[in-house]
TORZA-189883 format. One line per field, with one value per atom (N, C-alpha, C): x, y, z; residue number from 1; residue in three letters; atom name. Coordinates in Angstrom, 3 decimals, padded with zeros to 6 digits, always signed. Atoms other than C-alpha are relative to their C-alpha. Layout:
// TORZA-189883
px [X	...]
py [Y	...]
pz [Z	...]
num [NUM	...]
residu [ALA	...]
atome [CA	...]
***
This chain:
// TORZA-189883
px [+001.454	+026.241	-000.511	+000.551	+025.124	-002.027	+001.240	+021.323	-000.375	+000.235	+020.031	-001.431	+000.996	+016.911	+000.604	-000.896	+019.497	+000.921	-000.587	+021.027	-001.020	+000.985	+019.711	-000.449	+000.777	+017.911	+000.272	-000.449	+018.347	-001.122	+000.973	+016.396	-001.375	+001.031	+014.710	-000.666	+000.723	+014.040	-000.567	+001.218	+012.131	-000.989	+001.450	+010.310	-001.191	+000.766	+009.320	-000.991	+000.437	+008.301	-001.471	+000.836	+006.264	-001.496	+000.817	+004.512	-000.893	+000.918	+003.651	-000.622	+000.321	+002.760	-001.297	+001.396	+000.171	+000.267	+000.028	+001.673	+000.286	+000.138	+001.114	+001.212	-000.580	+002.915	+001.463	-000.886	+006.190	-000.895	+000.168	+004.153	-000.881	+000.687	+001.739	+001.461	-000.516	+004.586	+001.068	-000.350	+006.489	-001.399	+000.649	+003.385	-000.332	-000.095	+003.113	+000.921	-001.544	+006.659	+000.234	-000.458	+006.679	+000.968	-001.322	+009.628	-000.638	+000.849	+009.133	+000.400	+000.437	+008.513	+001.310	-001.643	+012.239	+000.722	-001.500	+013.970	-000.628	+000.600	+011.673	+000.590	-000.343	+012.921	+001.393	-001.908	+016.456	+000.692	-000.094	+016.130	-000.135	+000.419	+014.243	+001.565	-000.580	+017.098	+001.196	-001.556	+020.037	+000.756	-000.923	+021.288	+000.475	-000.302	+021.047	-000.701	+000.083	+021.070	-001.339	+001.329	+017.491	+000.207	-000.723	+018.607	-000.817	+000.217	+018.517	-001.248	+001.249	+015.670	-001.201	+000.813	+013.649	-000.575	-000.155	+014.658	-000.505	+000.599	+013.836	-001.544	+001.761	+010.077	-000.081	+000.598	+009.486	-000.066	-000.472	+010.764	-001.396	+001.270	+008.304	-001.336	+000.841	+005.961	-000.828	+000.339	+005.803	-000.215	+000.258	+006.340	-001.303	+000.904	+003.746	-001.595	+000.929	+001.573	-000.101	-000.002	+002.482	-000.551	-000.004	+001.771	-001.310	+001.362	-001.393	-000.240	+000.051	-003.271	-001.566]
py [-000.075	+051.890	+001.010	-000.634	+054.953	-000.074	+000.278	+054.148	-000.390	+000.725	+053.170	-000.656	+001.016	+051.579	-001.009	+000.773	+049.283	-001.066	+000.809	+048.036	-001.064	+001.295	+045.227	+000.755	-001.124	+046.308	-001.147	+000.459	+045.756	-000.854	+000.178	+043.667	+000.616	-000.896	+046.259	+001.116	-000.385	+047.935	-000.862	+000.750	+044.626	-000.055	-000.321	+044.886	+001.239	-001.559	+048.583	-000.591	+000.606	+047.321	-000.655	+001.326	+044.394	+000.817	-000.374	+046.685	+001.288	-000.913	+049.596	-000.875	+000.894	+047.012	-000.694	+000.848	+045.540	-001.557	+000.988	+042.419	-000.736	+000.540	+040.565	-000.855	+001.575	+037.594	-000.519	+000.182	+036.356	-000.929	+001.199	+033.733	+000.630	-001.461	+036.775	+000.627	-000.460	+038.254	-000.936	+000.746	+035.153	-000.354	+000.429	+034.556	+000.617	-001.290	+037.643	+000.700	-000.107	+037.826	-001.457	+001.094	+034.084	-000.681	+000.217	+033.233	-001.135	+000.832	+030.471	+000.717	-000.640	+031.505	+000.362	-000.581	+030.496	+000.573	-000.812	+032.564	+001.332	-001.097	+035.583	-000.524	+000.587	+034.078	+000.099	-000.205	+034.112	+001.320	-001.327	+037.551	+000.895	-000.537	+038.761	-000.188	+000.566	+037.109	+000.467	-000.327	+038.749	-000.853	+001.030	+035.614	-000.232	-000.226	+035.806	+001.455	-001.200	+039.175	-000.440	-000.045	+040.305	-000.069	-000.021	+039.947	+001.015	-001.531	+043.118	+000.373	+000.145	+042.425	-000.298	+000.421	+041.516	+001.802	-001.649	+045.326	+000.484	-000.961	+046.788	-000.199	+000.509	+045.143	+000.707	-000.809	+046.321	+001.736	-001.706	+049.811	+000.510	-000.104	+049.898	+000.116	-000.034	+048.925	+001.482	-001.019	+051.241	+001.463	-001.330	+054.279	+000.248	-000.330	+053.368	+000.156	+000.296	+052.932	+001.492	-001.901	+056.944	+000.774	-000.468	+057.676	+000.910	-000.188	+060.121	+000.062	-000.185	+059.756	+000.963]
pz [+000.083	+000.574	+001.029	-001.260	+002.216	+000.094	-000.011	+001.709	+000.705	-001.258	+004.827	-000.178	+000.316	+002.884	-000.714	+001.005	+001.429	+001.157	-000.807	+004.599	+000.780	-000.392	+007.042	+001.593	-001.367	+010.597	+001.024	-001.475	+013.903	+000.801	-000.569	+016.066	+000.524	-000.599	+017.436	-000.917	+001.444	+014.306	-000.237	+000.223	+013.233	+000.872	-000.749	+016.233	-000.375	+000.155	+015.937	-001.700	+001.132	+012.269	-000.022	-000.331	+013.193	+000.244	-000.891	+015.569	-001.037	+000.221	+013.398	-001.398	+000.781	+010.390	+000.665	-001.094	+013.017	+000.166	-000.866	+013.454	+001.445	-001.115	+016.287	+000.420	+000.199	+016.477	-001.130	+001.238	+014.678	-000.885	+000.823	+012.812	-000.645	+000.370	+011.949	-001.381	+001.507	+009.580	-000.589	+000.911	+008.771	-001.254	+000.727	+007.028	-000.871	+000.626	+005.527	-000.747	+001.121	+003.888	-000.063	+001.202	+002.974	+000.601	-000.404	+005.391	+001.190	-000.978	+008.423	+001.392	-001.438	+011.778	+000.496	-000.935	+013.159	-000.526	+000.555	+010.266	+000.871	-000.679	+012.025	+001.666	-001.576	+015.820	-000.085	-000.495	+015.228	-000.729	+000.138	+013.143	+001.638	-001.081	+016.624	+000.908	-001.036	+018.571	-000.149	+000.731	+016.513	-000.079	+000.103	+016.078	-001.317	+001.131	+012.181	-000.406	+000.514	+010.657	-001.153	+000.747	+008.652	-001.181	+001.122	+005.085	-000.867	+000.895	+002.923	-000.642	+000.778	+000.845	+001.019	-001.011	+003.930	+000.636	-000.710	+005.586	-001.182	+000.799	+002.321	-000.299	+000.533	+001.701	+001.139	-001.366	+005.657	-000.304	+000.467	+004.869	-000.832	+001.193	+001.825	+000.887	-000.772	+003.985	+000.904	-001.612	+006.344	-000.470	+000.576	+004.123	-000.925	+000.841	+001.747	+001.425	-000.890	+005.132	+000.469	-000.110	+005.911	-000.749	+001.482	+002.595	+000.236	+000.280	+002.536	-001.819	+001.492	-000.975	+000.002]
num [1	1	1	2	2	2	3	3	3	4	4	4	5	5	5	6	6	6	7	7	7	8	8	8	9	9	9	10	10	10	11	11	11	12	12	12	13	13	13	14	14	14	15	15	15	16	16	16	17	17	17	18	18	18	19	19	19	20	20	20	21	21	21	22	22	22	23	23	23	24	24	24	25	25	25	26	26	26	27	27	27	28	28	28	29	29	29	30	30	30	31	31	31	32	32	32	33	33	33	34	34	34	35	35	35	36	36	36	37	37	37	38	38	38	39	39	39	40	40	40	41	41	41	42	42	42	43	43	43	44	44	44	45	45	45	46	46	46	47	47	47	48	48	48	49	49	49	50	50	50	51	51	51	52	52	52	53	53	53	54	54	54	55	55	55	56	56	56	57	57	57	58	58	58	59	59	59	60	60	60	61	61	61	62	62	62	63	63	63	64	64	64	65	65	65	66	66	66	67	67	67	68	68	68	69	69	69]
residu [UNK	UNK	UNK	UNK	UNK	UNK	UNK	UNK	UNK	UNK	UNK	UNK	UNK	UNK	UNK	UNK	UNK	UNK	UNK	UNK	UNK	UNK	UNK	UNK	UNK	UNK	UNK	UNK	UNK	UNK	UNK	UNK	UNK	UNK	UNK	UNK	UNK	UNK	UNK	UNK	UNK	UNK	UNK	UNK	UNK	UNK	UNK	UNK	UNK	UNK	UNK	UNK	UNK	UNK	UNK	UNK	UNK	UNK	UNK	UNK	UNK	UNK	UNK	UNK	UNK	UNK	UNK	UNK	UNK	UNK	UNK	UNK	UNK	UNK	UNK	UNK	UNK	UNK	UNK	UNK	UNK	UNK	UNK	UNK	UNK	UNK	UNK	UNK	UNK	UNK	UNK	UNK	UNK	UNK	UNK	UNK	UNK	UNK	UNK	UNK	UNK	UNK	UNK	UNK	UNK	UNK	UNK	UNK	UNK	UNK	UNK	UNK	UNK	UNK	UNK	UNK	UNK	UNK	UNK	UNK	UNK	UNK	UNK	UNK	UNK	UNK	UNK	UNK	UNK	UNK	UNK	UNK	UNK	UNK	UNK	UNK	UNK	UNK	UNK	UNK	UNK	UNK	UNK	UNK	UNK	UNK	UNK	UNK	UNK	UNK	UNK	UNK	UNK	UNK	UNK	UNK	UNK	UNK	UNK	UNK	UNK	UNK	UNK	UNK	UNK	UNK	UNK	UNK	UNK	UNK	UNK	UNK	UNK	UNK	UNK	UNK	UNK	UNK	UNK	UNK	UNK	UNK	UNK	UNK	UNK	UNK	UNK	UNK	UNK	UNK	UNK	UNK	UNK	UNK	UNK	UNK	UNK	UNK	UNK	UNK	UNK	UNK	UNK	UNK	UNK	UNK	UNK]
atome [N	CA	C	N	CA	C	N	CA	C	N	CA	C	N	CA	C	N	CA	C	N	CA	C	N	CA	C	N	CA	C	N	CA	C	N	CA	C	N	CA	C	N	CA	C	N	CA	C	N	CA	C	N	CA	C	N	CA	C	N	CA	C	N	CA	C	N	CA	C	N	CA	C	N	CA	C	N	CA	C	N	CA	C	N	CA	C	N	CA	C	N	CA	C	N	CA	C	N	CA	C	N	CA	C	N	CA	C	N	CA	C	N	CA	C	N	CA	C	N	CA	C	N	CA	C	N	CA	C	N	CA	C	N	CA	C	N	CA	C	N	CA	C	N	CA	C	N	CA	C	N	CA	C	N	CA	C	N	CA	C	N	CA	C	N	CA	C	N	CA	C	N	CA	C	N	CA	C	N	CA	C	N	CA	C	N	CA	C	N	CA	C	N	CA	C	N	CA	C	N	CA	C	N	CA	C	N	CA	C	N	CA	C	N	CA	C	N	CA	C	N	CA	C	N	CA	C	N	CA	C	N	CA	C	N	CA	C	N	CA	C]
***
């Protein structure tokens, strides 16, 4: 898989994320992707890896947020 919108992200990639997305707070974008707070807390914590589909909605995110129309 060389697609690197296809793989999963690093802690600190979800941070950076979070941050340019404008959320605040983990409970700010668990709520916002549907997920509960501690799957966002132990993503943050690298304790469980971000799962693929998670990295790719953020991704989306962020590009359609660059996007000029």
């Amino acid at each position: 898989m060389d697609d690197e919108r296809l793989a999963s992200m690093s802690p600190d990639e979800l941070r950076r994320a979070m941050r340019t997305l404008g959320y605040k707070t983990q409970s700010d974008l668990a709520a916002a992707i549907g997920v509960s707070r501690s799957a966002v807390s132990l993503w943050m914590e690298g304790r469980v890896g971000v799962p693929r589909p998670v990295a790719m909605l953020l991704r989306m995110l962020i590009a359609a947020q660059r996007r000029t129309y």
